[in-house]
C-alpha positions as CSV (number, residue, x, y, z in Angstrom):
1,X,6.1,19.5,22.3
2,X,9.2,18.0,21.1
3,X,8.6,15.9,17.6
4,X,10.2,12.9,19.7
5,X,7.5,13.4,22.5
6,X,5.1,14.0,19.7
7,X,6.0,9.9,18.1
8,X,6.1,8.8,21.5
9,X,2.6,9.6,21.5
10,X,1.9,7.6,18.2
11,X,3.8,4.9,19.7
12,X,1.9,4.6,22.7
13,X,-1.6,4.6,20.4
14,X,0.1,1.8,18.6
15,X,1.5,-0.8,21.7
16,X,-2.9,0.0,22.7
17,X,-3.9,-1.6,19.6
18,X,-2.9,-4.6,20.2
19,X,-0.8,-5.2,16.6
20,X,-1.9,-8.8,16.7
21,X,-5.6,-8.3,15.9
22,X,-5.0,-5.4,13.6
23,X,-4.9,-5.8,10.0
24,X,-1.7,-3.5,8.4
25,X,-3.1,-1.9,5.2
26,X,-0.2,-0.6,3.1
27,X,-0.2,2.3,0.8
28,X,2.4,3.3,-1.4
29,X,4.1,5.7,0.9
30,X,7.3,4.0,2.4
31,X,8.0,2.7,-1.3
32,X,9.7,6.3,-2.2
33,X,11.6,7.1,-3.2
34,X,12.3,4.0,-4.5
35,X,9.2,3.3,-6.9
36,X,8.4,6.5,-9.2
37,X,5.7,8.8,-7.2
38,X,2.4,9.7,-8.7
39,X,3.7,12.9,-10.0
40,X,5.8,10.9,-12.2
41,X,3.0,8.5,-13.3
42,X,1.1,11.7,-14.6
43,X,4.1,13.0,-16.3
44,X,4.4,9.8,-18.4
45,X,0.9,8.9,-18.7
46,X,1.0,12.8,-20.3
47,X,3.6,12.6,-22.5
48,X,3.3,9.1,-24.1
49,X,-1.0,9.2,-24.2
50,X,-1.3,12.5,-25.8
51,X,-3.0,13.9,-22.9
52,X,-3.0,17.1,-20.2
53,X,-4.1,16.6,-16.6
54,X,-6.5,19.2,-15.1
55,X,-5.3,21.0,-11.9
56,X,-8.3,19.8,-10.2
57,X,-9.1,16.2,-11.9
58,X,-8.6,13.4,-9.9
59,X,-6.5,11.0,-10.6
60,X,-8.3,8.2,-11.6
61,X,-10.2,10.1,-13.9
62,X,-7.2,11.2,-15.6
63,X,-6.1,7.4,-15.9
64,X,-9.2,6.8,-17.8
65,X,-8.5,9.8,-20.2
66,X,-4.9,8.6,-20.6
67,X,-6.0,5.1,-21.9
68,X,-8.9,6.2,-24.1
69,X,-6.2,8.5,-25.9
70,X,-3.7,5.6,-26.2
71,X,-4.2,2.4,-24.4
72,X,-1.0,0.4,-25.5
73,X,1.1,3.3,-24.0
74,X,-1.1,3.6,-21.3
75,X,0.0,-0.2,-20.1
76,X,2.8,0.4,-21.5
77,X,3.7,3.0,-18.9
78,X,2.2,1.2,-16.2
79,X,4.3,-1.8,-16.8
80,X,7.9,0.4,-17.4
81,X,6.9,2.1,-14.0
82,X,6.0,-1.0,-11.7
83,X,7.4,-4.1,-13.3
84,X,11.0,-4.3,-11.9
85,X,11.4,-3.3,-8.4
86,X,14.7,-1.8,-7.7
87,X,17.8,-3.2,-5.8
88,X,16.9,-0.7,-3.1
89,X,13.8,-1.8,-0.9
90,X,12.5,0.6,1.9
91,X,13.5,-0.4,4.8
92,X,10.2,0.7,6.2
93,X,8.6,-2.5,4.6
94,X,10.9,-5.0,6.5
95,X,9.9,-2.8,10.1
96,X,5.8,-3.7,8.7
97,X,6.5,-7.5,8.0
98,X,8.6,-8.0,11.2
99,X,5.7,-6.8,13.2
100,X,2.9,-9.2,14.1
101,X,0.1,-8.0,12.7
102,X,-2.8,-10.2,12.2
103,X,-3.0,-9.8,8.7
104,X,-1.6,-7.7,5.8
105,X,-3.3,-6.1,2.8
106,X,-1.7,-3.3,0.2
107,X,-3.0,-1.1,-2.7
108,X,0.9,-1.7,-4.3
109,X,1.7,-2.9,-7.3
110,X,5.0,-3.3,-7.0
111,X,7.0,-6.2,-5.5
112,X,9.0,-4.5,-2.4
113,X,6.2,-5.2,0.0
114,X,5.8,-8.8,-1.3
115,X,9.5,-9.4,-1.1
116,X,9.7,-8.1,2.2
117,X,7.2,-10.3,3.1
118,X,8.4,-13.6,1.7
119,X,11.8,-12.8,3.7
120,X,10.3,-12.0,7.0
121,X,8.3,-15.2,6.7
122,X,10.5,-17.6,5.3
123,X,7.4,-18.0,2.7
124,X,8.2,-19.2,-0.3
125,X,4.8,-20.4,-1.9
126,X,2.7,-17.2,-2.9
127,X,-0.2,-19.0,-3.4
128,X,-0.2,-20.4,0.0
129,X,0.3,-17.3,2.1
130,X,0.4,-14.2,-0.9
131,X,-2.7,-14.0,-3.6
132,X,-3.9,-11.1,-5.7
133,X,-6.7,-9.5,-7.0
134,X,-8.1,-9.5,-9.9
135,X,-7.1,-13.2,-10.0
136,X,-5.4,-14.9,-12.5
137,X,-7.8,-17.4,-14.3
138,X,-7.6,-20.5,-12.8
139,X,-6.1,-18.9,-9.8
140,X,-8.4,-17.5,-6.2
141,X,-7.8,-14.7,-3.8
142,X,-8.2,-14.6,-0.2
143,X,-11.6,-14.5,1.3
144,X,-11.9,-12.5,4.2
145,X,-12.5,-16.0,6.5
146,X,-9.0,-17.7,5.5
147,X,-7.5,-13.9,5.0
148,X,-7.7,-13.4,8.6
149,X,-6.5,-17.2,10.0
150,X,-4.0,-17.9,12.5
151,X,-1.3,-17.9,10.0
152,X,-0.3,-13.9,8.6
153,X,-1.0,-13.4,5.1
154,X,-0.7,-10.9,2.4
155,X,-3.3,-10.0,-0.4
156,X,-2.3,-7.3,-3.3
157,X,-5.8,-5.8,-3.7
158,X,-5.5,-3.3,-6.7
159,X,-3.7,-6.1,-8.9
160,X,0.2,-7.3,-8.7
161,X,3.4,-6.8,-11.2
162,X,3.4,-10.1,-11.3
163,X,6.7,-11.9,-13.5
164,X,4.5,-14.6,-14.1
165,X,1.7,-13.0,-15.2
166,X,2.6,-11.4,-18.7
167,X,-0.3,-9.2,-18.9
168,X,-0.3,-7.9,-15.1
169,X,-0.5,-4.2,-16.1
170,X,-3.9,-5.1,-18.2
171,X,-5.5,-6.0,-14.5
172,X,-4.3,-3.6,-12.0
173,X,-7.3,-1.4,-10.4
174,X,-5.9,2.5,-11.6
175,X,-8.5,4.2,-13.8
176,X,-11.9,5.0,-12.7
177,X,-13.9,2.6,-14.9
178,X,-11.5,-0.3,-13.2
179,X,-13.0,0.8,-10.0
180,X,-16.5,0.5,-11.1
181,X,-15.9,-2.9,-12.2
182,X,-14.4,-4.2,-8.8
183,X,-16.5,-2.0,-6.2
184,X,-19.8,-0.8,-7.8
185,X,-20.7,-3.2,-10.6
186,X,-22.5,-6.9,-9.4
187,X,-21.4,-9.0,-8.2
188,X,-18.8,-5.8,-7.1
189,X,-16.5,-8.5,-5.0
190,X,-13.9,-5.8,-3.3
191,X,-16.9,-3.7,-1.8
192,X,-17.7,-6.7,-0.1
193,X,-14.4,-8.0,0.9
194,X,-14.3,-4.5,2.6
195,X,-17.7,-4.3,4.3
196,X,-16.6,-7.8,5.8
197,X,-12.7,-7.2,7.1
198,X,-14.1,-3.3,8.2
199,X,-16.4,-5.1,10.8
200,X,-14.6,-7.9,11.9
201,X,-11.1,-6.6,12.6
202,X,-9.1,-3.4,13.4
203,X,-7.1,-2.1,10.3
204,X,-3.9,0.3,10.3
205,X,-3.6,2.4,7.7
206,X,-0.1,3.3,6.9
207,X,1.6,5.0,3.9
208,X,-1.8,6.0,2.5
209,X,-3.9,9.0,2.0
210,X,-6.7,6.8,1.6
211,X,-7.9,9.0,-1.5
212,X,-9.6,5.5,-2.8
213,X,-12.9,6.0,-4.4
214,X,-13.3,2.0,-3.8
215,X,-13.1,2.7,-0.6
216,X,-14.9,5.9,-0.2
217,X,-17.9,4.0,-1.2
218,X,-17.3,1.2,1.1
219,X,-17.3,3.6,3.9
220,X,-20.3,5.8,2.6
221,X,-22.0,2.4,2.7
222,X,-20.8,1.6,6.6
223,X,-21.1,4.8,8.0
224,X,-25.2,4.9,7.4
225,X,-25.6,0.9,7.9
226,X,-23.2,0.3,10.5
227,X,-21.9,3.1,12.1
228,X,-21.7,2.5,15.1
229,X,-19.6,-1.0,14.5
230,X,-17.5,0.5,12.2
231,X,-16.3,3.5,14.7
232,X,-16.3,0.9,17.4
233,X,-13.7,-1.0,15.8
234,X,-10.7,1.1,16.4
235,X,-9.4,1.7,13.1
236,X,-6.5,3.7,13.0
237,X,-5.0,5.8,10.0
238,X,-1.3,7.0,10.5
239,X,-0.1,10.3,8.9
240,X,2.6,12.3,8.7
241,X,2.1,16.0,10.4
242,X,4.9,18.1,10.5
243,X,4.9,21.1,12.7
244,X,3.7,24.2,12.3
245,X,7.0,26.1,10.9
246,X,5.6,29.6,12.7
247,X,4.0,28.4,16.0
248,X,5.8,24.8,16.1
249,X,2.6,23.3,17.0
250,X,1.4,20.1,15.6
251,X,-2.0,20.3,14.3
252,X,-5.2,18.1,16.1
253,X,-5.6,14.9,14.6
254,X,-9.4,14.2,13.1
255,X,-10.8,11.2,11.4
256,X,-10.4,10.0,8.0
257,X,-14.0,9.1,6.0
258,X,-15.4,10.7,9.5
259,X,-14.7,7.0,11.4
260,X,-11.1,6.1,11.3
261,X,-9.0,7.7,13.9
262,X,-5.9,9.5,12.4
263,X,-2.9,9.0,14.4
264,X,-0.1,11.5,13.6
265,X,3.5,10.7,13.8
266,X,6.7,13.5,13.1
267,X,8.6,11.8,9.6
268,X,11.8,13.7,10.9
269,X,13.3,14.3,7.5
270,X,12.7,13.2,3.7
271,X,13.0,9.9,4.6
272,X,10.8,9.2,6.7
273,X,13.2,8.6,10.0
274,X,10.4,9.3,12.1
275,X,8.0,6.4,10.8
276,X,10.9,4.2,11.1
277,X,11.7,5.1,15.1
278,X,7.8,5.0,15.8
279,X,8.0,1.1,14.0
280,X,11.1,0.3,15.7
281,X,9.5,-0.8,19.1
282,X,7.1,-3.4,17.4
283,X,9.4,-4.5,14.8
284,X,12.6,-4.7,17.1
285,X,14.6,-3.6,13.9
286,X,17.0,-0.6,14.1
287,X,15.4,2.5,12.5
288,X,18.5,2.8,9.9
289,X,18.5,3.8,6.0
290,X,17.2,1.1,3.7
291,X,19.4,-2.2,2.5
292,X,20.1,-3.2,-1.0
293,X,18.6,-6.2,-2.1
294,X,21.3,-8.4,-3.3
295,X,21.3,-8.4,-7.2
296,X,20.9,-11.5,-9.6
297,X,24.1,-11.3,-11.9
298,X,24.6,-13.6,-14.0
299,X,26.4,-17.0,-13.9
300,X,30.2,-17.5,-15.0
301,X,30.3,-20.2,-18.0
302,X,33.2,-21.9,-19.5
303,X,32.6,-20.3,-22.7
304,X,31.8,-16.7,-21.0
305,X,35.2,-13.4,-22.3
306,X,35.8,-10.7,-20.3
307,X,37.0,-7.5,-21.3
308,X,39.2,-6.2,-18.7
C-alpha cells in the first residue's frame, strides 16, 4: 500500500464521522516545531531546578520533582517556554479551525491554537466563545451544556499563557500534584467535565499521545461504568504510523485506553505533510508549509532617530 492510499484511508474514516458532531481535542503535536518539545522542557526544568530526570519516570512526576527543588525557576521555565508564541504558527492549526467541528478543546498552553481560532472565526471576545481552566477568579469556564451549543467554541483545559493573566504559569495543569487537584480531589471538576463530553459527543484526538493521567482515570472510570456507551460513541484518536522501513507495511491500528479507535495516517516527512493533505479535504485549505503571523513593530513617532 502506497502512504497516499494508506491517508486516503484515514480520510475516508474522517468524511464517516460526520466532523460536525465531533468534538476536535488538540494536543501539542502540530505546534512543532514551533513551540519547544518536551525534550526541551526536561532539559530546562533540569538545568535551572537542580534536578536529573529518570529514564523511566514519567513526566509529570518529574515536574513535581523540578518544582519541589526550585519552584521560582520551575515557573520560571514554564513561563520563558510558553508565554510568547512565535511569528510562525503551524499551519496545521488553521486546517483544525477551518473545519466544522462541533466543538474544540486542547491540552495547549500556548497561544497558536487560540489565535488560529480567533481568525477562523472572526471572534474577537474570548470570554464569549474561548475560556480556560483553572479559571481566573471572577472569571467561569465552559460547562459541557453551553461547551457543546450551536455556536463552535474553544476551551484551554490544562490552563492558558494568558497576557492578561500575570501569573498564568502558577495555574497550568503540568506536575502530578496539579493533576490530583483537578481530576481526583472533590469536588475534582475536569473528571467530570470528561465523564460528561466522553458520553455525549464523539471526540477526535489529534496531535496527542494521550499519555494524560487526568484522562487515564477518566477512562478507567468509563470503561467499567459505561463501557458500552463509551465504545459506542465512536471516538477516534489519529496517529502518525510510518511504515515499516524492512517490509513497508504499516502496522494494525488498535485502540487507545482499550475504547478509542486509533486511526493512522502517513506524516510524509518532518513536517507533518501528510496530516496536512489528510486535513485538506475538510478544511478546503491547501496542504502548504506554515504562514508567518504578521509581527507587531512598533509605531513611527515624531520624536522617533534612526540609525541608518
Amino acid at each position: 500500500m502506497t502512504p497516499e492510499e494508506f491517508n486516503q484511508q484515514c480520510i475516508d474514516r474522517l468524511a464517516a464521522a460526520n466532523l460536525s458532531s465531533c468534538v476536535a481535542v488538540i494536543g501539542s503535536g502540530p505546534s512543532s516545531p514551533f513551540i519547544a518539545r518536551i525534550e526541551t522542557l526536561e532539559d530546562s526544568l533540569c538545568a535551572r531546578c537542580g534536578v536529573t530526570k529518570a529514564a523511566d519516570q514519567e513526566f509529570w512526576v518529574f515536574c513535581e520533582h523540578a518544582h519541589a527543588s526550585n519552584k521560582d525557576e520551575y515557573f520560571n521555565v514554564l513561563r520563558e517556554t510558553y508565554g510568547n508564541t512565535p511569528r510562525w504558527t503551524a499551519h496545521a492549526y488553521r486546517h483544525l479551525t477551518s473545519m466544522p467541528f462541533r466543538a474544540f478543546a486542547t491540552f495547549n498552553y500556548d497561544d497558536q491554537l487560540p489565535y488560529e481560532f480567533r481568525y477562523q472565526h472572526r471572534r474577537n471576545s474570548n470570554t464569549e466563545h474561548f475560556s480556560v481552566y483553572p479559571p481566573r477568579p471572577g472569571q467561569r469556564y465552559f460547562v459541557p451544556q453551553e461547551f457543546l451549543s450551536s455556536t463552535p467554541r474553544l476551551i484551554a483545559l490544562h490552563g492558558y499563557s494568558d497576557p492578561d493573566n500575570p501569573g498564568w504559569e502558577r495555574q497550568v495543569i503540568l506536575k502530578s500534584s496539579d493533576y490530583n487537584r483537578h481530576y481526583i480531589d472533590p469536588p475534582a471538576p475536569l473528571f467530570g467535565w470528561w465523564c460528561e463530553i466522553l458520553l455525549a459527543m464523539p471526540c477526535i484526538f489529534i496531535g496527542t499521545s494521550l499519555r494524560e493521567p487526568g484522562l487515564y482515570r477518566v477512562m478507567e472510570h468509563l470503561r467499567t461504568q459505561d463501557y458500552s456507551r463509551i465504545v459506542n460513541r465512536g471516538h477516534i484518536h489519529l496517529l502518525d504510523k510510518k511504515p515499516d522501513p524492512v517490509s513497508g507495511d504499516y502496522d494494525v491500528p488498535g485502540k487507545s485506553f482499550g475504547v478509542i479507535e486509533q486511526v493512522y495516517y502517513d506524516p510524509l516527512d518532518q513536517h507533518y505533510l501528510g496530516l496536512l493533505k489528510v486535513l485538506e479535504p475538510f478544511s478546503n485549505l491547501a496542504a502548504d508549509r506554515p504562514s508567518p503571523r504578521a509581527p507587531a513593530p512598533k509605531p513611527i513617532t515624531a520624536t522617533d532617530t534612526f540609525d541608518f
